[in-house]
N, C-alpha and C positions, 0 to 999 in steps of 0.2 A: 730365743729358742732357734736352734737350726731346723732349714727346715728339709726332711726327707720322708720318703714315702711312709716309713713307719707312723709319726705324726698323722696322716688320714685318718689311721686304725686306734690308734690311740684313744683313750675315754679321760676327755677332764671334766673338773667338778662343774659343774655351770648349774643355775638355778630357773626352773621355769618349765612349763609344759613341755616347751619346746629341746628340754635338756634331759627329759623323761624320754620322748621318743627318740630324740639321735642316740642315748645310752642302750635302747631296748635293739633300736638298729643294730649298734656294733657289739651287740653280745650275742643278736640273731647270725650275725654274717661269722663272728669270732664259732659259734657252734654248726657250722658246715665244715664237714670234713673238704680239703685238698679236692677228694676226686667231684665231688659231688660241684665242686664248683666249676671245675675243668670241664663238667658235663654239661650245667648249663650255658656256660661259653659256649660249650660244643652248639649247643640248642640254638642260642641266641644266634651264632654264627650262621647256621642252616637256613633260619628263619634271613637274615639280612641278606645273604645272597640270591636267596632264591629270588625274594623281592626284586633285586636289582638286575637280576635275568629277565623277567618279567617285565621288566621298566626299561632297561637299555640294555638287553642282551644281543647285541648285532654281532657277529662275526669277526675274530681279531682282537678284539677290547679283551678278553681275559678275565672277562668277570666271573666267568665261572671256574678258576682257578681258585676262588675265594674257598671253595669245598675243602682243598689241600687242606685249608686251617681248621675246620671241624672237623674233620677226620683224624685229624693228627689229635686236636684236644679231647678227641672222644677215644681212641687208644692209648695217649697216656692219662685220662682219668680211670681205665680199666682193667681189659688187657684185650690179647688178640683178636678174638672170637667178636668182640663189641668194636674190632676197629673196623675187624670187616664187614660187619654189617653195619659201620658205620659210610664205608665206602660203598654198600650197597645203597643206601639211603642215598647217600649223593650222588650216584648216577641214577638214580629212579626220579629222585627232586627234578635232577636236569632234563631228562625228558618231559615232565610233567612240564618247566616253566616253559619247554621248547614248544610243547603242544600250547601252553594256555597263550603263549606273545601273540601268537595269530602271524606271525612274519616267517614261518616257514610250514608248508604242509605236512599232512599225515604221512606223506610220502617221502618225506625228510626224516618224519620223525624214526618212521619205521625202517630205515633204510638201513645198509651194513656199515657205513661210517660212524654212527651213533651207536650200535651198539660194539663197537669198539672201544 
């Protein structure tokens, strides 16, 4: 069998508990529509960055560039109106991981570079 992305999604016959829940799996994931998945990327995405703001957000590294990618898969799972508040969400996050790291004051946070 060649092998390509389609084969992951694929459902063969296999016998066993275990061939009951990986079928129940890809009939769960085969009945999500497109945006709805894009949405939880968008989710999952927000959630991993923010984390890593939090964890190694210093100055320079670009980790909070990682926003771009939930923003982007939060307006095309939708449309406009959801992207922008999907980029409101990402500058509200990025404050927050900037308040919670403890590596730069309230006085950072609050300043006029940030809310740029």
């Amino acid at each position: 069998m060649r092998a390509t992305i389609g084969c992951l999604f694929e459902s063969r016959s296999r016998t066993g508990q275990g061939a009951v829940i990986a079928d129940y799996a890809f009939r769960t994931i085969r009945s999500v529509s497109p945006a709805q998945r894009l949405l939880a990327l968008s989710v999952f995405a927000y959630a991993v960055v923010f984390l890593l703001l939090i964890a190694f957000g210093e100055p320079g590294l670009g980790v909070s560039q990682g926003f771009y990618l939930a923003i982007v898969l939060a307006a095309l799972g939708t449309d406009a109106f959801v992207g922008a508040a999907a980029g409101a969400t990402a500058a509200c996050l990025y404050v927050a991981a900037e308040a919670m790291s403890g590596r730069e004051g309230w006085s950072y946070v609050l300043s006029a570079g940030v809310s740029i």
